[in-house]
TORKOL-4160 file (C-alpha; in steps of 0.2 Angstrom, whole numbers, padded with zeros to 4 digits, m for minus):
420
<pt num="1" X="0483" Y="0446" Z="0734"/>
<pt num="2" X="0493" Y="0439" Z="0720"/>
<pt num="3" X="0512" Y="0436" Z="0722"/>
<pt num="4" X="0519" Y="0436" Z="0704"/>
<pt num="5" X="0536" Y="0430" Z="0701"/>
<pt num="6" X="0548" Y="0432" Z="0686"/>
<pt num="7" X="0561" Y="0421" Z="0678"/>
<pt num="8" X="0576" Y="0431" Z="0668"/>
<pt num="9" X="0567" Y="0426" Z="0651"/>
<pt num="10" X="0553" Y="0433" Z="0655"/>
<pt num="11" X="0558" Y="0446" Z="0663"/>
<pt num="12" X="0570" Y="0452" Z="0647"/>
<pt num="13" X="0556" Y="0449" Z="0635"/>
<pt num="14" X="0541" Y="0458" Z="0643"/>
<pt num="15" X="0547" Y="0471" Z="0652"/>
<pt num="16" X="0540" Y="0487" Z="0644"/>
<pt num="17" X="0521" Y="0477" Z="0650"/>
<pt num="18" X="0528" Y="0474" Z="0668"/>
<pt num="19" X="0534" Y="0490" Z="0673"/>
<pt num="20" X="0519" Y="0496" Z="0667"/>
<pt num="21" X="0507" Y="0486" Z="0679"/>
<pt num="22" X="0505" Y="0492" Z="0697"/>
<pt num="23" X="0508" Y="0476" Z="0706"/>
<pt num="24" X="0525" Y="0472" Z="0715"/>
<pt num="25" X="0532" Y="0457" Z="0707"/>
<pt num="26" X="0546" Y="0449" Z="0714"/>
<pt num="27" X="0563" Y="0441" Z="0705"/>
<pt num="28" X="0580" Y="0432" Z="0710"/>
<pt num="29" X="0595" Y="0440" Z="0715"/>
<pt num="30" X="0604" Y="0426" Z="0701"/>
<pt num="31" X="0593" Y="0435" Z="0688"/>
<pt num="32" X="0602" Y="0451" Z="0693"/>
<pt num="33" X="0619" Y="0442" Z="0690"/>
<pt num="34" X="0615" Y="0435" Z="0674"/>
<pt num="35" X="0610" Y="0453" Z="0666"/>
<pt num="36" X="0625" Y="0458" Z="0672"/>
<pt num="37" X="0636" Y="0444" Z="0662"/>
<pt num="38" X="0622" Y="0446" Z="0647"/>
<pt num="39" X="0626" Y="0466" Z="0644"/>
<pt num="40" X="0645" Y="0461" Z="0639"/>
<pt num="41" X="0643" Y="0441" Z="0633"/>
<pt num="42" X="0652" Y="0436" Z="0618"/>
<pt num="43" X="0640" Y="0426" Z="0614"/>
<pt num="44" X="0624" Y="0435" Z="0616"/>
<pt num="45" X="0618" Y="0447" Z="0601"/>
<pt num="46" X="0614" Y="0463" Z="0600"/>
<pt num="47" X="0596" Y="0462" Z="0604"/>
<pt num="48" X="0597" Y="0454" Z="0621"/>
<pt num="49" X="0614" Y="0462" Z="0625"/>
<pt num="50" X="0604" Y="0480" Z="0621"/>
<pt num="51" X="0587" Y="0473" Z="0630"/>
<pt num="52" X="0597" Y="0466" Z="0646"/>
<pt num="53" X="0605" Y="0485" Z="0647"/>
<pt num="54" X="0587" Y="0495" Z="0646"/>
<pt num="55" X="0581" Y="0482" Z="0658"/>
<pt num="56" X="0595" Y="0487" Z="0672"/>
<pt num="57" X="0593" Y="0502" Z="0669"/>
<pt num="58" X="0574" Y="0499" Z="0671"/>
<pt num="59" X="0575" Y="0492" Z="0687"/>
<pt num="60" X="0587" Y="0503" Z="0695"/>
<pt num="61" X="0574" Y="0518" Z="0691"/>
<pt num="62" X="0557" Y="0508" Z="0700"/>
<pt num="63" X="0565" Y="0499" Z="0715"/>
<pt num="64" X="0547" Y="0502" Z="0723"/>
<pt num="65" X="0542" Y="0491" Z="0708"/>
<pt num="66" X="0548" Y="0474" Z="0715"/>
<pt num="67" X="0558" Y="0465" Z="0728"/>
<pt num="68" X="0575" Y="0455" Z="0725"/>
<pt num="69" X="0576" Y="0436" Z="0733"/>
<pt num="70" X="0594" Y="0432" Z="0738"/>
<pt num="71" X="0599" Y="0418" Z="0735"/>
<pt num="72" X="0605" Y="0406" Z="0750"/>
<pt num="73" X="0615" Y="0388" Z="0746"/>
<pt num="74" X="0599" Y="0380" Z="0760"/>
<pt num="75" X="0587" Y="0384" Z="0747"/>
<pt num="76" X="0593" Y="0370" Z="0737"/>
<pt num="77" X="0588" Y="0359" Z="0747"/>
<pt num="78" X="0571" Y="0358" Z="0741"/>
<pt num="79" X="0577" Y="0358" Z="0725"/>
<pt num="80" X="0589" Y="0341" Z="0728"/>
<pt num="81" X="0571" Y="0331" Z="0732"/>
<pt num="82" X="0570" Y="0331" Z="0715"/>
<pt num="83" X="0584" Y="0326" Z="0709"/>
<pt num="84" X="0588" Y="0342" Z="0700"/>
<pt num="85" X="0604" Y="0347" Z="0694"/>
<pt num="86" X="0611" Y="0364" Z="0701"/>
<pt num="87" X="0613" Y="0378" Z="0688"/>
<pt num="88" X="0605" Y="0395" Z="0686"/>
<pt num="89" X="0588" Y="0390" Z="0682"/>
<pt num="90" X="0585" Y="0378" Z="0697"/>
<pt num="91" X="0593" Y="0392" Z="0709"/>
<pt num="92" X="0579" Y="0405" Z="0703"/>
<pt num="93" X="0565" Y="0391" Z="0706"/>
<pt num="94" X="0573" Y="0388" Z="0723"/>
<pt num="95" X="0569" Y="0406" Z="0726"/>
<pt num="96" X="0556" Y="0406" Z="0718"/>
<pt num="97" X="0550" Y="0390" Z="0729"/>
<pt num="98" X="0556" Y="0401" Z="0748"/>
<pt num="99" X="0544" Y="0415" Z="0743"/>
<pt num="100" X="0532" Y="0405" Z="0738"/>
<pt num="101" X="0532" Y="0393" Z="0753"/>
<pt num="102" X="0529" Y="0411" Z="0764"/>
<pt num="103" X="0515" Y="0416" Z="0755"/>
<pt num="104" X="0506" Y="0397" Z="0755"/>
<pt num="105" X="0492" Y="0404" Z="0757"/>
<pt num="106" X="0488" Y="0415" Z="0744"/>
<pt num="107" X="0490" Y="0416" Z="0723"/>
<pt num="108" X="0507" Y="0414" Z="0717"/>
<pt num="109" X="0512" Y="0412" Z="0699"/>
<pt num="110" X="0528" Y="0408" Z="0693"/>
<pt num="111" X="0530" Y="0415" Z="0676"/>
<pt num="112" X="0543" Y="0409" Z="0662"/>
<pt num="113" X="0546" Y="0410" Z="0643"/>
<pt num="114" X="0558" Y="0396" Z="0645"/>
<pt num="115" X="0552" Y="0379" Z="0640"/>
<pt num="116" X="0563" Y="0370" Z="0650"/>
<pt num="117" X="0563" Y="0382" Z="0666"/>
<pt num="118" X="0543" Y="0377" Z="0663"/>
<pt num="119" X="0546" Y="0358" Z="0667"/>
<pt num="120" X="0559" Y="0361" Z="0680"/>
<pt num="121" X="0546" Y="0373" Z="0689"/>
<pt num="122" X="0533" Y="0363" Z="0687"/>
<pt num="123" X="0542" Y="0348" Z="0693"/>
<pt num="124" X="0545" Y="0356" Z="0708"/>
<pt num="125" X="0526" Y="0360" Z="0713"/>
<pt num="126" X="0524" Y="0380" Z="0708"/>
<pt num="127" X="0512" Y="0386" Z="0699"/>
<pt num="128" X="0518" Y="0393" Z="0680"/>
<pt num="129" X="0514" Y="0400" Z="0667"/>
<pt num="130" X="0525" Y="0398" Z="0651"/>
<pt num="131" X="0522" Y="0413" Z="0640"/>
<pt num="132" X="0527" Y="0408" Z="0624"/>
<pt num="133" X="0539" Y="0422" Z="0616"/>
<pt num="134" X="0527" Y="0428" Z="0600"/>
<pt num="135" X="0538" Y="0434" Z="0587"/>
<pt num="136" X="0534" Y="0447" Z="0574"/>
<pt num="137" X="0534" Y="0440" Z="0559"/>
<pt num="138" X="0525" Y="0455" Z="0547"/>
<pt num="139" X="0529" Y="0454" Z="0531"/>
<pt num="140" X="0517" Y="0466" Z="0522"/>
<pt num="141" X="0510" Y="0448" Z="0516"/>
<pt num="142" X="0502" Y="0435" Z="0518"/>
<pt num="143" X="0504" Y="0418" Z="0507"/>
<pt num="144" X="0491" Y="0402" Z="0508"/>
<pt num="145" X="0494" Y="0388" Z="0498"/>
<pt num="146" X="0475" Y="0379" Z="0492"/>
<pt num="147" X="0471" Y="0364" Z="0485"/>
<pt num="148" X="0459" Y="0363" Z="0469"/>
<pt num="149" X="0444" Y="0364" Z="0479"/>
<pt num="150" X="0447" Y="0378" Z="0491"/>
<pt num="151" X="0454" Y="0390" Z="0477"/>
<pt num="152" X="0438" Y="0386" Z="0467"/>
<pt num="153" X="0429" Y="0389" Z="0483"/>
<pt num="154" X="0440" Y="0407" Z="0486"/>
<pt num="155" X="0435" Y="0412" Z="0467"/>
<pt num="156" X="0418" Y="0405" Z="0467"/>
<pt num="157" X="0411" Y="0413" Z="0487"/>
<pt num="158" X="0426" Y="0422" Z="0494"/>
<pt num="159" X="0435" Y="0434" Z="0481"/>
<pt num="160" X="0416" Y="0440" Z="0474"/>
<pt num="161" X="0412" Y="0444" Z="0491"/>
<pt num="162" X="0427" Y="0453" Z="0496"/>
<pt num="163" X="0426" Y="0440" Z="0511"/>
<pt num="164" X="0443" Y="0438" Z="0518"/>
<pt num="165" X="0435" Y="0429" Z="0533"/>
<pt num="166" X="0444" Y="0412" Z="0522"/>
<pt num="167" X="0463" Y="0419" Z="0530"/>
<pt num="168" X="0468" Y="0419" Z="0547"/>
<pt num="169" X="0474" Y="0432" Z="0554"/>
<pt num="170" X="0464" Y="0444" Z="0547"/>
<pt num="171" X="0472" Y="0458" Z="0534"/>
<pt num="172" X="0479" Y="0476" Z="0537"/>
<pt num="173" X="0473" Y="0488" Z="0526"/>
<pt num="174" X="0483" Y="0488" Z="0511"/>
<pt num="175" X="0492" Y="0471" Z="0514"/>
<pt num="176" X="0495" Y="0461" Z="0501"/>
<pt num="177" X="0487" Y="0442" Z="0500"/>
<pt num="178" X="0498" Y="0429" Z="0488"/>
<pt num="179" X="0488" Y="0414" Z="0483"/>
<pt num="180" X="0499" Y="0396" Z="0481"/>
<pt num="181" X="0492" Y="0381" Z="0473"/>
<pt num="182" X="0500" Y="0365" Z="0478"/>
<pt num="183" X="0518" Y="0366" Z="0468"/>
<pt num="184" X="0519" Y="0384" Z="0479"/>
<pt num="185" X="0518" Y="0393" Z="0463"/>
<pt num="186" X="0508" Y="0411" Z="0465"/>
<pt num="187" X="0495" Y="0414" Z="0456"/>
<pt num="188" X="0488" Y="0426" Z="0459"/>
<pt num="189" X="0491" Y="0445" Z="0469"/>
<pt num="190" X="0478" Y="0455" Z="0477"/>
<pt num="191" X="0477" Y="0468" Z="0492"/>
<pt num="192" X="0464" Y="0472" Z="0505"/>
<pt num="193" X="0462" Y="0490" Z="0500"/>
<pt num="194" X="0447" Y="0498" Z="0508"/>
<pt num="195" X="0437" Y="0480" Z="0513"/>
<pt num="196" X="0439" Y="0475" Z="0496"/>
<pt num="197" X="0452" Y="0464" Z="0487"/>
<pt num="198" X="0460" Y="0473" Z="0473"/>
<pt num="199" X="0469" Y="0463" Z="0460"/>
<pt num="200" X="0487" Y="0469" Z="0458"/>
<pt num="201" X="0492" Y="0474" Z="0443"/>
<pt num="202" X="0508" Y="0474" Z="0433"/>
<pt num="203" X="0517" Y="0487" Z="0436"/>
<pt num="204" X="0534" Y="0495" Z="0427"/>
<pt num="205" X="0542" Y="0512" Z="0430"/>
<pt num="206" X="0556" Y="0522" Z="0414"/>
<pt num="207" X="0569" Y="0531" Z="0416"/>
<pt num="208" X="0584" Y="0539" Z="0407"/>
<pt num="209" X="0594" Y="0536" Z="0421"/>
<pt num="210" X="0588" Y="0518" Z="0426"/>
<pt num="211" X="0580" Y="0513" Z="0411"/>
<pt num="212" X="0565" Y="0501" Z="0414"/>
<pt num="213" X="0561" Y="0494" Z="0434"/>
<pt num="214" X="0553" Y="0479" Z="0433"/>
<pt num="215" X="0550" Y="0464" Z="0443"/>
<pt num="216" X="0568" Y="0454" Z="0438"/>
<pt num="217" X="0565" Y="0436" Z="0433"/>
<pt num="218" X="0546" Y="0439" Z="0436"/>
<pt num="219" X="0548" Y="0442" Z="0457"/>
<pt num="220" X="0531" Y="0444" Z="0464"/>
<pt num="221" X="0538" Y="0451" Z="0478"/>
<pt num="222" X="0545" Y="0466" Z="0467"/>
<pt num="223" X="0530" Y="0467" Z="0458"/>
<pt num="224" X="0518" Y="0470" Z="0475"/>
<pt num="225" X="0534" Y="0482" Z="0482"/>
<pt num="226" X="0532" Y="0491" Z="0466"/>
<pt num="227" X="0512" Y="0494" Z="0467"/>
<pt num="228" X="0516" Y="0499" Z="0484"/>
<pt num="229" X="0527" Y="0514" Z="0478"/>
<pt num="230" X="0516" Y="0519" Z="0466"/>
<pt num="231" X="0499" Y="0520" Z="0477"/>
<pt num="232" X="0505" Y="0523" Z="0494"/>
<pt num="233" X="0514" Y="0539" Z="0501"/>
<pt num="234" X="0524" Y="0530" Z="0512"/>
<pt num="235" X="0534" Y="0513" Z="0510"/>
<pt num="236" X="0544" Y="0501" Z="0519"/>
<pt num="237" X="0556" Y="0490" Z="0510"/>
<pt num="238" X="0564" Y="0478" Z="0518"/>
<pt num="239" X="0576" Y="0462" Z="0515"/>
<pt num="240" X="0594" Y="0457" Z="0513"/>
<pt num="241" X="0607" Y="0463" Z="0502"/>
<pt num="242" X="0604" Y="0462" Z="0483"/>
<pt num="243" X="0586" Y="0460" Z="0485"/>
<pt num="244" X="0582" Y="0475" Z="0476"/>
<pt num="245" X="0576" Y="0486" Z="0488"/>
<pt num="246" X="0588" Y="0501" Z="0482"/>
<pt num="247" X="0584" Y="0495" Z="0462"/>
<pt num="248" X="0566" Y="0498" Z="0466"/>
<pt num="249" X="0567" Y="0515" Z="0476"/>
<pt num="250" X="0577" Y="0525" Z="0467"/>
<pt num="251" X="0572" Y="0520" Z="0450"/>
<pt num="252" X="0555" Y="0523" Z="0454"/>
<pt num="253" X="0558" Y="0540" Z="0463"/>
<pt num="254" X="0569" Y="0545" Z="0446"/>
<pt num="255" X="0553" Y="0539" Z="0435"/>
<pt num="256" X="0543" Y="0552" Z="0446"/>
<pt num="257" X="0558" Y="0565" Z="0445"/>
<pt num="258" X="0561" Y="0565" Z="0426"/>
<pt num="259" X="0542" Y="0565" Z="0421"/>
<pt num="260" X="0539" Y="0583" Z="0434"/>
<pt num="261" X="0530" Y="0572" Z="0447"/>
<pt num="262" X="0541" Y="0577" Z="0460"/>
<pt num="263" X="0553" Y="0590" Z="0460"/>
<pt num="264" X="0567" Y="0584" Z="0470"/>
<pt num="265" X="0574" Y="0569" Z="0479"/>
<pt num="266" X="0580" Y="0570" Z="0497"/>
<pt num="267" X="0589" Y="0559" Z="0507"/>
<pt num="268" X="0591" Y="0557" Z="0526"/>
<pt num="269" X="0609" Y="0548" Z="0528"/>
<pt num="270" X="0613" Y="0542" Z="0546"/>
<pt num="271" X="0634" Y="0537" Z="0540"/>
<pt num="272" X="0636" Y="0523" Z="0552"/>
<pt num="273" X="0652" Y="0512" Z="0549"/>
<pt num="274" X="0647" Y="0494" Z="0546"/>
<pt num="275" X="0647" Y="0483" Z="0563"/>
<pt num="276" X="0665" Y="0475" Z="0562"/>
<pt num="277" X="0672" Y="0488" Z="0551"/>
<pt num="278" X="0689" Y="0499" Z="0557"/>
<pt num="279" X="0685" Y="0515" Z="0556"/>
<pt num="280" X="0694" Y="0527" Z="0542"/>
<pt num="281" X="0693" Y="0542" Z="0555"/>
<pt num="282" X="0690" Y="0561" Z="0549"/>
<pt num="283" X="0683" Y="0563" Z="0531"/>
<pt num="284" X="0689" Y="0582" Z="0525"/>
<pt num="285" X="0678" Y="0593" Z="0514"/>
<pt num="286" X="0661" Y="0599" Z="0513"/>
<pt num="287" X="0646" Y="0590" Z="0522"/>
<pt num="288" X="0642" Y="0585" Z="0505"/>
<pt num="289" X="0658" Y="0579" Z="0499"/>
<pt num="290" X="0659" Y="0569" Z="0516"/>
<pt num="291" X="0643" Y="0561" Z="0512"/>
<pt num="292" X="0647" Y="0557" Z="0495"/>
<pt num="293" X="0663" Y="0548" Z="0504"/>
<pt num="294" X="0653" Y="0537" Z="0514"/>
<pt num="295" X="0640" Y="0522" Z="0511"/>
<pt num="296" X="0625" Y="0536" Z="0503"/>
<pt num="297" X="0639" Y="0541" Z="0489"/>
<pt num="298" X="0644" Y="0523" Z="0485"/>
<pt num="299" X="0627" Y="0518" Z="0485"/>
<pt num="300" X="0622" Y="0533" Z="0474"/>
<pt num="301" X="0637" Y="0530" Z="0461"/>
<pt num="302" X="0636" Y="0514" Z="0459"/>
<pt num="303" X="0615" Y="0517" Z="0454"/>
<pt num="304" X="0618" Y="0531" Z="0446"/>
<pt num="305" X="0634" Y="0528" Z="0438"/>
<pt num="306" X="0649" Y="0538" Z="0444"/>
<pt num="307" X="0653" Y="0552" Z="0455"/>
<pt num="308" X="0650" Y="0567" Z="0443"/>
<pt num="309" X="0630" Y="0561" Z="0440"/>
<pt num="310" X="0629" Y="0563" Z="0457"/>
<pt num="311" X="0637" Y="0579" Z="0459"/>
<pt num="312" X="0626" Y="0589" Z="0443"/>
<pt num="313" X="0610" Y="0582" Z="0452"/>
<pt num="314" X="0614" Y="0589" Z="0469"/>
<pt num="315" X="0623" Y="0606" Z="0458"/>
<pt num="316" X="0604" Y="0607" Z="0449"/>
<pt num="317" X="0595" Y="0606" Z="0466"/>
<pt num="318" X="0585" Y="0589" Z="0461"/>
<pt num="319" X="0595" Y="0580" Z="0473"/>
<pt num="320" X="0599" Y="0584" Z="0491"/>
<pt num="321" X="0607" Y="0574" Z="0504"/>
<pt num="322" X="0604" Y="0578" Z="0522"/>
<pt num="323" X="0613" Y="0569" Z="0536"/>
<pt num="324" X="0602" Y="0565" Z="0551"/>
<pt num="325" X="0611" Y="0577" Z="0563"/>
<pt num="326" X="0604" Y="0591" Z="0554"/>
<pt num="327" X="0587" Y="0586" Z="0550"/>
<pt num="328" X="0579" Y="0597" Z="0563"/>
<pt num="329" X="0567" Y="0611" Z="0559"/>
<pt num="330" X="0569" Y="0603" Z="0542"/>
<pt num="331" X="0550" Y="0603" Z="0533"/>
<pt num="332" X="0546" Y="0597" Z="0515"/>
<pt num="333" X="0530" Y="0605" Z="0515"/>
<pt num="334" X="0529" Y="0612" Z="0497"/>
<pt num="335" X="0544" Y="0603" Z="0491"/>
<pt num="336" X="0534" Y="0592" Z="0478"/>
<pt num="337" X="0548" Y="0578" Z="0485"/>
<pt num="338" X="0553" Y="0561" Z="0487"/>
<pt num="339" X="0561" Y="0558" Z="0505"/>
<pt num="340" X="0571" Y="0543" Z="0503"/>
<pt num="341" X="0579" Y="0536" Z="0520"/>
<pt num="342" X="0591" Y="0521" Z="0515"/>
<pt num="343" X="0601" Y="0507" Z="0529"/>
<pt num="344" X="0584" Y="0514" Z="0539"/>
<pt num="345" X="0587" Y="0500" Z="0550"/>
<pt num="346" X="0601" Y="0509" Z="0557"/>
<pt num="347" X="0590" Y="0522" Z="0565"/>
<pt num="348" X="0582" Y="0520" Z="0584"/>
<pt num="349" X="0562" Y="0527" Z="0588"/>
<pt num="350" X="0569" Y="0544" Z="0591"/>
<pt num="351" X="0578" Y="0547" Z="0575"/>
<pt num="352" X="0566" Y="0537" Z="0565"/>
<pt num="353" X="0552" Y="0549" Z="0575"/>
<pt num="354" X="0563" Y="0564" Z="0570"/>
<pt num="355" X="0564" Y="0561" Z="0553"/>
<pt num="356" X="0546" Y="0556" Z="0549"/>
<pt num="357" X="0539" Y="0573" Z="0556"/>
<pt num="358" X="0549" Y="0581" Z="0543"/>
<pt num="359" X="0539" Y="0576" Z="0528"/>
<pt num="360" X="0526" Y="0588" Z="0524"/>
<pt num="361" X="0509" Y="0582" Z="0514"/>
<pt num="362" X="0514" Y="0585" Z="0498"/>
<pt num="363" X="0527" Y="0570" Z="0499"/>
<pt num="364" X="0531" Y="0554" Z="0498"/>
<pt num="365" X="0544" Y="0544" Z="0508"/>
<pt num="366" X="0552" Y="0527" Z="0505"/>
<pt num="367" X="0562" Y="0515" Z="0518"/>
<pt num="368" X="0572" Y="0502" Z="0515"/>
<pt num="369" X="0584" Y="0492" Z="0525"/>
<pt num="370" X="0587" Y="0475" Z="0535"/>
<pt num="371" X="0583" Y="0475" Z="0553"/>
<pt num="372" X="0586" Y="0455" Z="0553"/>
<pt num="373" X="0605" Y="0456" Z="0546"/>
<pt num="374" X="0613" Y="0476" Z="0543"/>
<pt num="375" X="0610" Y="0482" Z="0560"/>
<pt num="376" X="0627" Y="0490" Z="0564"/>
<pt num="377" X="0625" Y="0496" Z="0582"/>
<pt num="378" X="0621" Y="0491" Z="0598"/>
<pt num="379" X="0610" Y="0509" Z="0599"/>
<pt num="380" X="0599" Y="0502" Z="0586"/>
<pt num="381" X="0595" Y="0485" Z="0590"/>
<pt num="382" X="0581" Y="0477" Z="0598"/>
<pt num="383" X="0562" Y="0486" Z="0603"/>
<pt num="384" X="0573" Y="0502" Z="0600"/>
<pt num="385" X="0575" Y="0498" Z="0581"/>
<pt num="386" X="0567" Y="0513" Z="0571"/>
<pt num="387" X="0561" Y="0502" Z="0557"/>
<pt num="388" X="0554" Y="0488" Z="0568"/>
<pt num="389" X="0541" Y="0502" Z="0577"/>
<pt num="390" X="0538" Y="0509" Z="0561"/>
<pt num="391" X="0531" Y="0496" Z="0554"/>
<pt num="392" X="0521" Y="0492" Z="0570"/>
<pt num="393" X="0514" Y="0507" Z="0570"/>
<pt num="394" X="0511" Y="0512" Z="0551"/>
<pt num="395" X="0503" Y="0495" Z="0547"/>
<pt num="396" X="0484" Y="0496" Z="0544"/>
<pt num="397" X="0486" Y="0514" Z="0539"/>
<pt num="398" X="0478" Y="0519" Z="0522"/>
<pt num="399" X="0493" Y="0527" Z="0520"/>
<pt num="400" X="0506" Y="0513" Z="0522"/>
<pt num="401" X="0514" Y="0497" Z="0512"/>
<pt num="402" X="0525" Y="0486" Z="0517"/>
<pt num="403" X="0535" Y="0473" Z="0509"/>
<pt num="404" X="0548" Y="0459" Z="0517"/>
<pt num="405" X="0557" Y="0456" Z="0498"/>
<pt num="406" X="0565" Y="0436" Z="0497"/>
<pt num="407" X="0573" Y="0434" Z="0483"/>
<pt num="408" X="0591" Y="0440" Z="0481"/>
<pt num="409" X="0595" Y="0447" Z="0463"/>
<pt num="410" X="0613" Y="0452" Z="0464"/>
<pt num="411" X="0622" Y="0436" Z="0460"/>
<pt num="412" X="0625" Y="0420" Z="0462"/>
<pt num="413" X="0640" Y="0426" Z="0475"/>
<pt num="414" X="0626" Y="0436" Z="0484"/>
<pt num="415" X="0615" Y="0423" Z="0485"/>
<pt num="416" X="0626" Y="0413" Z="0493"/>
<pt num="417" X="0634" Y="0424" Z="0505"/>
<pt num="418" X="0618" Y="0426" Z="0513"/>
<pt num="419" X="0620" Y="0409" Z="0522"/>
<pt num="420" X="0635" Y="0414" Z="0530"/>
């Protein structure tokens, strides 16, 4: 039998796979008291705050899962042989050590995602196994950098053959490949489109009301978000503030709207207050005029120019705002629409699941938000993040683009407050 035994890292990162096996594994009675103090620290963010709150929860509903080791002030005294100092992470090897020590004679693994905790347990005589945390780092992208002689090689074997065997990890459908030469300058653009590489072309959209979309300064990253829009039905936009994610949505979706390719725009608004923000309290008026009161109407007035554009657009039925609370039972099958869902990251996996259902064949939909900075609640933060499982999900659908944009645009202001 093996006796597996977890360590408050690993435990918070991989939960969702170890409730999941059938073995008992085991865990301190100190790893209990640090998820306590981690759900209210000030200094902890939202993710692990969230993530130490789903895994109590977890562990209160599978007690038949595992077995708690209390602590006792004797089992330091293994410990103090080696000369170890006595915090939190020496008190869990300790227990660690007593359980082990009563079952000598069988397979016991110690298993940690802290480096430190690693040595410490090593040190010690257990046998570990550091799980190093693997951070999703997806992009919609992927850049290489080559030399003169292994970009005349990707042009000469590689590109010809459609052969994308030259890049590790190997590309989603429908992700894009940037090639660098050594001043990191990209070159060229292509994405693996149905086990070829397709060249990406330059793409602009027109209209009255935003007058030409295309890439500012030259932004590749606009440029692949753009081809995106145009040959995917569903696209994810992500960065910070002010890196056009907004810019490129809506004045495509008003491109397709003015020349009859869609005949309306919709947009499902979930009005949450910015993180840190006093709340104004009670809005009066309509559920339009309330939505046209929060973020969605400043957002819309400041694209589309003031208050009354956005009022005839909503008056002529070409634009409809829907707030998530209502979004049930909603279907856009034979709507001929755009669904746009803006600030997406502030959306968990059951309103995110919610609103996807709702879009019918005929349309397209567009998310944009930043999951890594404008997450403005607790509710979504962390593996219940909406956008993050989107994107785990959608990638390597035919149907799917995504694109992480770098470069903000806004201002020099912009720019900098990003470093904040």
């Amino acid at each position: 039998m093996e006796y597996i035994f977890y360590d408050t890292c690993a435990l918070l990162s991989d939960q969702k796979e170890i409730f999941k096996k059938d073995e008992k594994f085991y865990l301190s009675s100190i790893t209990l008291n640090e998820l306590e103090n981690i759900k209210t620290s000030g200094t902890k963010d939202e993710e692990t705050k969230y993530n130490a709150r789903i895994l109590l929860h977890a562990l209160a509903e599978n007690k038949n899962k595992y077995e708690i080791v209390l602590f006792q002030e004797n089992f330091l005294k293994e410990i103090k042989k080696f000369n170890l100092p006595d915090t939190n992470d020496t008190k869990i090897i300790s227990c660690a050590l007593h359980l082990f020590k009563k079952f000598k004679n069988e397979t016991c693994i110690f298993y940690t995602k802290d480096l430190a905790c690693e040595a410490l347990a090593a040190a010690v005589g257990l046998n570990v196994i550091y799980k190093k945390d693997v951070i999703d780092r997806y992009s919609g992208y992927a850049e290489f950098t080559l030399n003169d002689e292994t970009l005349a090689q990707f042009y000469e074997k590689y590109l010809p053959n459609n052969d994308i065997s030259f890049f590790e990890p190997k590309l989603f459908e429908n992700e894009y490949l940037l090639i660098k030469n050594y001043a990191n300058e990209i070159i060229d653009k292509y994405k693996w489109h149905h086990n070829e590489l397709v060249k990406i072309p330059f793409y602009k959209a027109e209209s009255k009301m935003f007058g030409k979309i295309v890439p500012k300064d030259g932004d590749p990253y606009q440029q692949i978000a753009l081809d995106s829009l145009y040959t995917n039905q569903i696209t994810m936009l992500r960065g910070a503030a002010g890196s056009g994610k907004s810019y490129l949505a809506l004045g495509y979706m008003f491109s397709l709207l003015e020349k009859g390719e869609i005949d309306k725009i919709i947009i499902f608004c979930n009005t949450v207050a910015v993180k840190g923000s006093a709340k104004l309290g009670f809005y009066p008026g309509s559920r339009t005029e309330k939505l046209l009161d929060s973020q969605i109407g400043n957002l819309l007035e400041s694209k589309l120019g003031d208050q009354l554009a956005v009022e005839k657009l909503i008056n002529e039925g070409s634009l409809i705002l829907l707030p998530m609370a209502d979004i049930r039972g909603y279907d856009t099958t034979g709507m001929n629409a755009a669904v746009y869902i803006t600030e997406a990251q502030n959306l968990d996996i059951e309103l995110m699941r919610l609103a996807l259902q709702r879009i019918g064949e005929d349309s397209i939909c567009i998310l944009d938000g930043d999951d890594q900075a404008q997450v403005d609640s607790s509710l979504y933060a962390g593996n219940n993040n909406g956008l993050r499982r989107v994107s785990k999900v959608f990638r390597g659908s035919d149907i799917y683009g995504e694109v992480k944009l770098k470069n903000i645009h806004r201002s020099k202001i912009a720019n900098l407050a990003q470093k904040l």
